[in-house]
Structure formats: structure tokens, C-alpha cells
matplotlib code that plots the C-alpha trace (Angstrom):
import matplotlib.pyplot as plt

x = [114.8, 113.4, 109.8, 108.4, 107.4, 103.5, 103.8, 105.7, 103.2, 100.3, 102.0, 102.0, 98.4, 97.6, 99.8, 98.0, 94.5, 92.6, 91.9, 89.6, 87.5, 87.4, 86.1, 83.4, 82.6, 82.4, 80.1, 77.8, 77.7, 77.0, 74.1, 72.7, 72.4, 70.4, 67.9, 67.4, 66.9, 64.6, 64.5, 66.2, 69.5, 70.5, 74.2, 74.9, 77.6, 77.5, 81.1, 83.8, 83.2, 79.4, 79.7, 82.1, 79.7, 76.7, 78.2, 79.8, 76.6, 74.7, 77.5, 76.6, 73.3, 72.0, 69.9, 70.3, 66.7, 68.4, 71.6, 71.5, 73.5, 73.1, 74.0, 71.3, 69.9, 73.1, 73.1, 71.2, 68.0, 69.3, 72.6, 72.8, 69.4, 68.9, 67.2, 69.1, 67.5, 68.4, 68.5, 65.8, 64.0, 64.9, 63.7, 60.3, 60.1, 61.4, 61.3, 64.1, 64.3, 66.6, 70.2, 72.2, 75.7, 77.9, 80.4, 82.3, 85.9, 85.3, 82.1, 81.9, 80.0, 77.4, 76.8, 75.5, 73.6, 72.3, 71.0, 69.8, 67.5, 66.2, 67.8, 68.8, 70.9, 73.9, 77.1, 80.3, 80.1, 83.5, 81.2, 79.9, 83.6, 84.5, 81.6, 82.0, 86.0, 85.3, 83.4, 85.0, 88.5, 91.4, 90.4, 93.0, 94.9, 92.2, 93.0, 93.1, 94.5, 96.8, 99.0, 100.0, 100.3, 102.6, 104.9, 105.1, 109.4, 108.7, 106.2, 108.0, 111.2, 109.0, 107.2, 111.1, 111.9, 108.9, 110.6, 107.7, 105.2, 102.3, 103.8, 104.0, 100.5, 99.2, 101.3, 99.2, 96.0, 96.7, 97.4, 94.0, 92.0, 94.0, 93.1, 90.0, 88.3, 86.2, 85.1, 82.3, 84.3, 85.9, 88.7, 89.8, 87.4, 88.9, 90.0, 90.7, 93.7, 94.7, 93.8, 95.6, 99.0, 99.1, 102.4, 103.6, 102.9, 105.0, 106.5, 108.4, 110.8, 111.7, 111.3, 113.9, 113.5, 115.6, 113.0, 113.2, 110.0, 109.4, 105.1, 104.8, 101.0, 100.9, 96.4, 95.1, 97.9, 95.7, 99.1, 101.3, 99.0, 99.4, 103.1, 103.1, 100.8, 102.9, 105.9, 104.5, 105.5, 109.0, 111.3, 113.7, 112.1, 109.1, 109.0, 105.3, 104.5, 101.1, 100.5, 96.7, 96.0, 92.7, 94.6, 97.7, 95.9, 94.2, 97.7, 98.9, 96.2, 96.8, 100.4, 99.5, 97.3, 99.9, 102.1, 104.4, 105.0, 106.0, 107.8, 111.0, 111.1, 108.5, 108.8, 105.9, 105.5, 102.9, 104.7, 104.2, 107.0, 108.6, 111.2, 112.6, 111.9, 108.9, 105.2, 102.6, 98.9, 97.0, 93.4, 92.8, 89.9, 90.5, 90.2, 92.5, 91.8, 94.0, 95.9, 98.4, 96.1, 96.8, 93.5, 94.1, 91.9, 95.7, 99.3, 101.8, 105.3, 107.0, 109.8, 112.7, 113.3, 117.0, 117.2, 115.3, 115.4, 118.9, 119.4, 118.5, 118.2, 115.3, 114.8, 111.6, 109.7, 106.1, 104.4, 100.6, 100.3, 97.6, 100.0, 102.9, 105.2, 107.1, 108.3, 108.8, 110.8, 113.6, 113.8, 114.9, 117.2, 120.3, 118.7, 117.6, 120.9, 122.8, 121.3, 118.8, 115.4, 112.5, 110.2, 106.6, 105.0, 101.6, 101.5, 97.5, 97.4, 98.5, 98.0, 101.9, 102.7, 102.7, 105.8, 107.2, 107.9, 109.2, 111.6, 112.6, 113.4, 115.6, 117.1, 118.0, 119.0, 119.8, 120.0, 116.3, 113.9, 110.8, 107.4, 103.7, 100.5, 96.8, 95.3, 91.8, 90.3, 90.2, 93.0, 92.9, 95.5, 98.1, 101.5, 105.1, 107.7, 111.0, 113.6, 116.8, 119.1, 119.7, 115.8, 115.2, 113.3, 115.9]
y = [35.5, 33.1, 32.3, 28.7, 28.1, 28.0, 31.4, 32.8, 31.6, 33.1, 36.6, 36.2, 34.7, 38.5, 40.1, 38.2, 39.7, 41.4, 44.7, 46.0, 42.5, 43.1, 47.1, 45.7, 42.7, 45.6, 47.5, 44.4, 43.6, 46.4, 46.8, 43.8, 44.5, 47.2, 46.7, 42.8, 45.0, 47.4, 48.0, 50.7, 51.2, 51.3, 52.1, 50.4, 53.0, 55.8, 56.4, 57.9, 55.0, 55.2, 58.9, 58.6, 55.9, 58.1, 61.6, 59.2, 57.8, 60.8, 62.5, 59.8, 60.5, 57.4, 58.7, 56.0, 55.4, 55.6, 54.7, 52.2, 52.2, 50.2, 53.8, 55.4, 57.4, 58.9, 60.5, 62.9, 62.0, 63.1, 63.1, 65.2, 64.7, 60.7, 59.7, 57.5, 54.4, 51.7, 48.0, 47.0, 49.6, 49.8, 46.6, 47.5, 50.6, 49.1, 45.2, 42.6, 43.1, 46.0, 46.4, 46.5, 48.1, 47.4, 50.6, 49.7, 48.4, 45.0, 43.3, 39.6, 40.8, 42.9, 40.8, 38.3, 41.1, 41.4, 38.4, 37.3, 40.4, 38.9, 41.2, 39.0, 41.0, 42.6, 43.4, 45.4, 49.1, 48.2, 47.2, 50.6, 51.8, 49.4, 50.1, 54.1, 54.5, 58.2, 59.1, 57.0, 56.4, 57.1, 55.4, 54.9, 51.9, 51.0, 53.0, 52.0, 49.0, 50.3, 51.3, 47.3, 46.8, 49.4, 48.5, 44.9, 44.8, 46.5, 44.0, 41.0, 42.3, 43.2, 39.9, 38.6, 40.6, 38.4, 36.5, 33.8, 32.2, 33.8, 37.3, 36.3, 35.1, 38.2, 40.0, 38.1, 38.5, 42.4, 42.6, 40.9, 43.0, 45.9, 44.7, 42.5, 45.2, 42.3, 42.5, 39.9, 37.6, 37.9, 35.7, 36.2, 37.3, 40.1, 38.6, 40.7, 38.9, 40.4, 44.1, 43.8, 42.3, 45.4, 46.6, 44.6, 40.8, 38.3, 36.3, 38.4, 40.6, 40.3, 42.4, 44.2, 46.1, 48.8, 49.8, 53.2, 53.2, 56.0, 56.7, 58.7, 59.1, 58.8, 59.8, 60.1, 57.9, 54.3, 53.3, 54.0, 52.1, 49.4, 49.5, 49.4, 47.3, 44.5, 45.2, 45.6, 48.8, 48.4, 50.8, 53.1, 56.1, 57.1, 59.9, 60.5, 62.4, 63.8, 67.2, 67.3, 69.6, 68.3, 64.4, 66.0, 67.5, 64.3, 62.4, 64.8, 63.8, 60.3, 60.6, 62.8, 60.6, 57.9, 59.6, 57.9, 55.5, 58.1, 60.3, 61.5, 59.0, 60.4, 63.3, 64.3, 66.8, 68.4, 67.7, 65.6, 63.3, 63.6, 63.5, 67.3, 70.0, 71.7, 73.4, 72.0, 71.9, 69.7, 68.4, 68.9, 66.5, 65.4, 61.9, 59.3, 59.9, 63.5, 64.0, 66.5, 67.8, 70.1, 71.0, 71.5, 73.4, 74.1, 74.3, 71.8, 71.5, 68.3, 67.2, 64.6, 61.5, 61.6, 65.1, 64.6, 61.1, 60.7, 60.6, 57.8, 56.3, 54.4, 50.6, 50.4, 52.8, 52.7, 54.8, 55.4, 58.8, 58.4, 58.1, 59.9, 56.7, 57.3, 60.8, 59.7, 56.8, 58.6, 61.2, 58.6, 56.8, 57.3, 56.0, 52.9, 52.3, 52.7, 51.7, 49.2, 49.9, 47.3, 48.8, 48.3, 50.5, 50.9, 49.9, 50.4, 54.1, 54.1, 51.2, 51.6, 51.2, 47.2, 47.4, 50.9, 50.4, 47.4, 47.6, 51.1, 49.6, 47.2, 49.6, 51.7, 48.8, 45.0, 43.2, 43.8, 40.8, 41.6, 40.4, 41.4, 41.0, 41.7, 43.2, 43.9, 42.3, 42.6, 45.6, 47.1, 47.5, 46.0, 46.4, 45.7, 44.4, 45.0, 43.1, 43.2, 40.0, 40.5, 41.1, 37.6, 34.9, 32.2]
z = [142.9, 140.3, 139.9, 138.6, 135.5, 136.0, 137.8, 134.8, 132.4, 134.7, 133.9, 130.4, 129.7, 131.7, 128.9, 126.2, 127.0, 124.4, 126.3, 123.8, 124.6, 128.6, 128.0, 125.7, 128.6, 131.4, 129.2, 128.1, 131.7, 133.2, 130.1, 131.0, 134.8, 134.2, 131.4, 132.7, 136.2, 135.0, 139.4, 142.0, 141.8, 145.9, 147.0, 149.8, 152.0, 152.3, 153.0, 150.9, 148.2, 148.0, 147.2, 144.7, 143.4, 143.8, 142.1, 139.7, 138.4, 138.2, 136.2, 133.9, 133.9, 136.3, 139.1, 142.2, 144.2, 146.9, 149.4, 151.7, 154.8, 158.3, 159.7, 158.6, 161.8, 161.9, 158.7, 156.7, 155.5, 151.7, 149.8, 146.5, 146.9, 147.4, 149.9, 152.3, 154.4, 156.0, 154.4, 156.3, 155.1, 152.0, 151.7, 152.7, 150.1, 147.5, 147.3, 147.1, 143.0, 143.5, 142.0, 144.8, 144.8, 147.3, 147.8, 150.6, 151.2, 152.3, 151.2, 151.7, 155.3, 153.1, 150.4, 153.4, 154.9, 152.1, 150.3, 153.8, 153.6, 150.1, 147.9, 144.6, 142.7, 144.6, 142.5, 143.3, 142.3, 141.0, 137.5, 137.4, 137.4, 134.8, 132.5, 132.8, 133.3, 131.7, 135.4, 138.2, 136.9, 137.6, 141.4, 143.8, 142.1, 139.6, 136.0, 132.2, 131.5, 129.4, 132.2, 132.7, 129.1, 129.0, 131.5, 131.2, 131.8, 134.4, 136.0, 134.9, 136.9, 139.8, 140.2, 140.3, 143.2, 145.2, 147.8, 148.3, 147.0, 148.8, 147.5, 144.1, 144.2, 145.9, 143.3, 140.6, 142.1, 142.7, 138.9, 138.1, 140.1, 137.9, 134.1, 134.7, 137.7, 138.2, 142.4, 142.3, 143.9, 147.3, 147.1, 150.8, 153.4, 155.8, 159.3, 162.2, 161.8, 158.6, 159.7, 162.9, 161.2, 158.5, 159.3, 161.9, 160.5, 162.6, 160.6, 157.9, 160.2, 163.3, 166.2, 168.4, 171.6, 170.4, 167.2, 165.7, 164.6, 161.2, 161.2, 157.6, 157.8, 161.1, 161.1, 165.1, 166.5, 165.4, 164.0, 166.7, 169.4, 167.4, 167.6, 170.9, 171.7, 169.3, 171.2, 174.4, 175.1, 174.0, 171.4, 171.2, 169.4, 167.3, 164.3, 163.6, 160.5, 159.6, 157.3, 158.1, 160.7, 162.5, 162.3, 163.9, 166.9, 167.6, 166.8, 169.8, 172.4, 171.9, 172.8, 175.5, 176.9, 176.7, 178.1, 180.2, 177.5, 175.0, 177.0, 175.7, 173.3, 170.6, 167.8, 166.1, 163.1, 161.5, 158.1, 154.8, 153.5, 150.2, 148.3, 148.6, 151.5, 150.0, 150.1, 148.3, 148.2, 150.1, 150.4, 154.1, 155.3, 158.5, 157.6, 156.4, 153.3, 153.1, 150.5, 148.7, 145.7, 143.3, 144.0, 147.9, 150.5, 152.0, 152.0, 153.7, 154.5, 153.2, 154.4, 153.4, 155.7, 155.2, 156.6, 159.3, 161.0, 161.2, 165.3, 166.0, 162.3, 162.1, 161.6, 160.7, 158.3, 157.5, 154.8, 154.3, 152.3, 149.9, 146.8, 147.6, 148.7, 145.5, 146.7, 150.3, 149.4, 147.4, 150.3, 152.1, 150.0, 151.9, 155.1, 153.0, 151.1, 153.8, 157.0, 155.7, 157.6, 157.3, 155.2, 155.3, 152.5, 150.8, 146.9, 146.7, 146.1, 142.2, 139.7, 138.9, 142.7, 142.4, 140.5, 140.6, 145.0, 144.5, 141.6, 143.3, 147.1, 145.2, 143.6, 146.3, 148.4, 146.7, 149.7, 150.7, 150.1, 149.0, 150.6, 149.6, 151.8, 151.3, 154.6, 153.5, 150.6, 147.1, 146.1, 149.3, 151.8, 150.3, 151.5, 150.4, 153.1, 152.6, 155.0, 155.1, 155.7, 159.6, 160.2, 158.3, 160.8, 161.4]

ax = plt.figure().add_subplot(projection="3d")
ax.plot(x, y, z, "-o")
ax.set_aspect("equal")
plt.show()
């Protein structure tokens, strides 16, 4: 696939960047915001991404005022021993000159929350993660820079493998959020549209009534009633992985409960994807965020696609596993070399994932064009699409 000049020369201006420059900008920034501040720090979230941005900053010796979250009632009134309130609140307590830091996944709705509540200085924690890499990073697919300058053949050949214009712009974009970890700016706003299309978008592959649908990180069945509800209720088969115990008893009562519709026609197994038959520590939250871990609460079976979904084959693959899409993908590669599955795969888990999944689906299978799409914003949910030929829209 060739890419126009202008988007070649895009890649390379990245390449040129003085890296040494953007840790000292993330530093002088983040400098800045707080001695110009001299005000509360207040997280706002108090999900999985305002407590890494809470223990984070008081590894580093940076005591948050408090955590913000429009949830508030429901939670405990302290966390590591911050007091939590909501915005409103907050507000009240501590005036409208507070350093706000926004720690959730999609925040063009809270930054308007929040500057309609007064508050005048609201950043991404992203710049805390930037300015302190030695307490928040690595984080999910935000690391060093180093790791793109590294690999630069690699990404070059990847960006190649795009098969449109809005995937080699989102492949761009993706690689920006990566070196410059600058969040300030929400380029796209979240749509329900976008969330709802993760996976199943309808205009990259076709449908067919016949689908073998493949659910690696299958969670408490959210994907699979998705599925059906694209396709009305219509497929051949469903394999629906999940390793962590508490998700996989809730996967089970949602196909129970669905039950005619998946009758006969669904497998489920308490089992991890990878690539070899295996046991391996896992970190066993209940959540989505579940993950093998070397330091795991637990041990898992994993299991290789190609030995297992091979009657029916499947035609259409998904994988959400928290990093381990790597793995999974070579356990399947005779199903993909062979039989040529749409793939719909997660590349936001590891920086490397941008260009390692694609160059790697290509690998395994030539004929596969390669799509990328943003489902959330910013670095988030982020998926790679790999058709084949006959799944093509005409």
C-alpha cells in the first residue's frame, strides 16, 4: 500500500524530534502548573485512572487536596487518605483556583463540567505522567519515547500496511499521543456512535449470517450482546473466552439469560488466550481491567486458538486481553493463514502494539488489508481491522 507524500513527510518530522527537548517541555510544564498554581491539586475520578494518578503522585511526594468525582455518595469518604467530594462541592471548599486533573478515559464531557463550575485551570493527568515518567510509566500504551525512536523500520513498514486514509491518520495521531503524551487537546469527542461501532463498524467488513464469532476477552457478555444485537440475532457459532473467574460467572448468566438465542450454538471457557497451552499468573480483579501479571492474585489456563476453535473455524476474531494480543495472535496463526478470519484486535495495550499487530497480521496472512479506528478518544480504544479480500464492501 503506498502512502502520499505529505503523510510520509508527517512520519519523519515525528522521527526528527529532539526527545531530550519534549522531557524537558513535560517537566517545565508541569513546573509551571504548579508553582503559578500555588492551589489544591483535585483528581477528578476516582476510577482505575484517578488512583493510579493519586498513588502516583504521592509516591512522588505530591499530596492531592482531594478527588473529585460526580459519584461521590457512592464511594468512601477517604482514599489513601484523601478526602473525596463531589465537584460541586469541591467547589465550595476549595474555590475555582484549583488545579484540576482530569483522570478519566474520555474528558471533553468533564472539562465542560468543569469549567462551567468555574474551575480555571483543568489539565489532563496525562502531564503529570509526562513530567514524572519514573512513577506513572510504563501506562498501558504510553512509555519512553525511546521505544518509537527505536523502531522506526518497523513503523514506517506499519504505516504502509494502512489501507485508508482515515487509518493512516489515526495511525499518526496514535503515534503523537505516544512521543508528545500531550492530552490537552481532544481532537475527537467520544460519540455513542464510536463506542457502539468498536468491533463491529459497518463499513470495513461485511456481515454474513453464517458468522463464527471468536470473543478473546469475552468480560460479562457486554461484547457478545453487541454481536447480536448488530446482526440481529443471527450467526452460526460463538467461542467466548474469559480467564477471570468473577467476569466468567457473570459471562455465564448472560448467556443463560439469553438463552434461546444461544442455545447450542455458544461455547464458553474459563480460559486465557495465548500463544501455547499454558498456566500463568494472573491478576484476578473482576473487572475489565484483569490481566495475566507476573504479580497475579491467581493462576490461569491459557489456551491456543488454533487448537481449540477449529469446528466450526471462525470468521471473525476479536481480541481484548489487556496486552496479551501478541501471544493470542500467533496461537492462532494457522486459523489466520489459512482460513482468513476478519480480525478486529486491540493495539492500545502496549506502545509497540501500533506497529508490532499490524506488521504481524500481515505477516501471518498478506492478503489482509489493514484498517485502524479510534473508538474512544485520545489513545484509547483503538482497534486494528484486518479484512480479507472476500469480506471487502463492494
Amino acid at each position: 500500500m503506498s502512502i502520499s507524500l505529505r503523510t510520509s513527510q508527517e512520519l519523519e518530522d515525528l522521527f526528527q524530534l529532539d526527545l531530550c527537548s519534549l522531557r524537558v517541555n513535560r517537566l517545565t510544564k508541569w513546573s509551571k502548573l504548579l508553582n503559578v498554581s500555588q492551589t489544591p491539586i483535585l483528581i477528578f475520578g476516582a476510577g482505575e485512572l484517578g488512583v493510579k494518578t493519586l498513588n502516583g503522585l504521592l509516591n512522588a511526594g505530591i499530596r492531592p487536596t482531594a478527588i473529585i468525582d460526580n459519584s461521590a455518595g457512592d464511594l468512601p469518604s477517604f482514599i489513601s487518605g484523601v478526602p473525596v467530594h463531589t465537584p460541586d462541592s469541591a467547589a465550595e471548599i476549595y474555590g475555582r483556583q484549583c488545579v484540576c486533573l482530569i483522570s478519566v478515559y474520555n474528558t471533553s464531557k468533564p472539562r465542560e463540567q468543569l469549567k462551567s463550575l468555574g474551575f480555571q485551570t483543568v489539565v489532563h493527568c496525562i502531564d503529570a505522567f509526562a513530567a514524572l515518567p519514573d512513577y506513572f510509566l510504563p501506562f498501558v500504551c504510553l512509555e519512553d519515547s525511546d521505544v518509537i525512536s527505536n523502531h522506526q523500520d518497523e513503523i514506517r513498514q506499519a504505516l504502509c500496511l494502512m489501507a485508508d486514509d482515515e487509518s493512516r491518520e489515526c495511525f499518526l495521531s496514535q503515534l503523537r499521543y505516544r512521543l508528545f503524551l500531550d492530552f490537552d487537546f481532544v481532537k475527537i469527542p467520544q460519540t455513542p456512535s464510536m463506542r457502539e461501532s468498536e468491533y463491529f463498524p459497518n463499513n470495513i467488513y461485511l456481515y454474513q449470517q453464517d458468522e463464527v464469532f471468536v470473543d478473546c476477552g469475552a468480560f460479562n457478555g457486554d461484547t457478545l450482546e453487541r454481536f447480536i444485537d448488530a446482526r440481529g440475532g443471527s450467526f452460526a457459532y460463538i467461542y467466548a473466552f474469559e480467564p477471570d473467574e468473577a467476569n466468567y460467572t457473570k459471562l455465564c448468566n448472560f448467556v443463560s439469560a439469553c438463552t434461546p438465542r444461544f442455545d447450542g450454538k455458544t461455547k464458553l471457557i474459563m480460559s486465557g488466550v495465548g500463544k501455547s497451552n499454558e498456566v500463568l499468573s494472573y491478576n484476578n480483579e473482576g473487572a475489565v481491567t484483569s490481566r495475566a501479571s507476573i504479580h497475579g492474585n491467581t493462576l490461569i489456563n491459557v489456551s491456543r486458538l488454533d487448537d481449540i476453535c477449529n469446528n466450526p473455524l471462525p470468521t471473525l476474531i476479536k481480541m481484548d486481553i489487556e496486552g496479551a494480543e501478541m501471544d493470542a495472535l500467533k496461537g492462532a496463526k494457522n486459523i489466520i493463514s489459512n482460513h482468513s478470519p476478519v480480525l478486529a484486535i486491540c493495539i492500545y495495550h502496549l506502545c509497540s502494539h501500533l506497529w508490532e499487530i499490524p506488521l504481524l497480521i500481515s505477516k501471518f496472512n498478506p492478503s489482509y488489508q489493514i484498517y485502524l479506528r479510534a473508538h474512544a478518544e485520545d489513545c484509547w480504544d483503538v482497534a486494528c481491522y484486518a479484512v480479507p479480500p472476500h469480506r471487502l464492501p463492494v
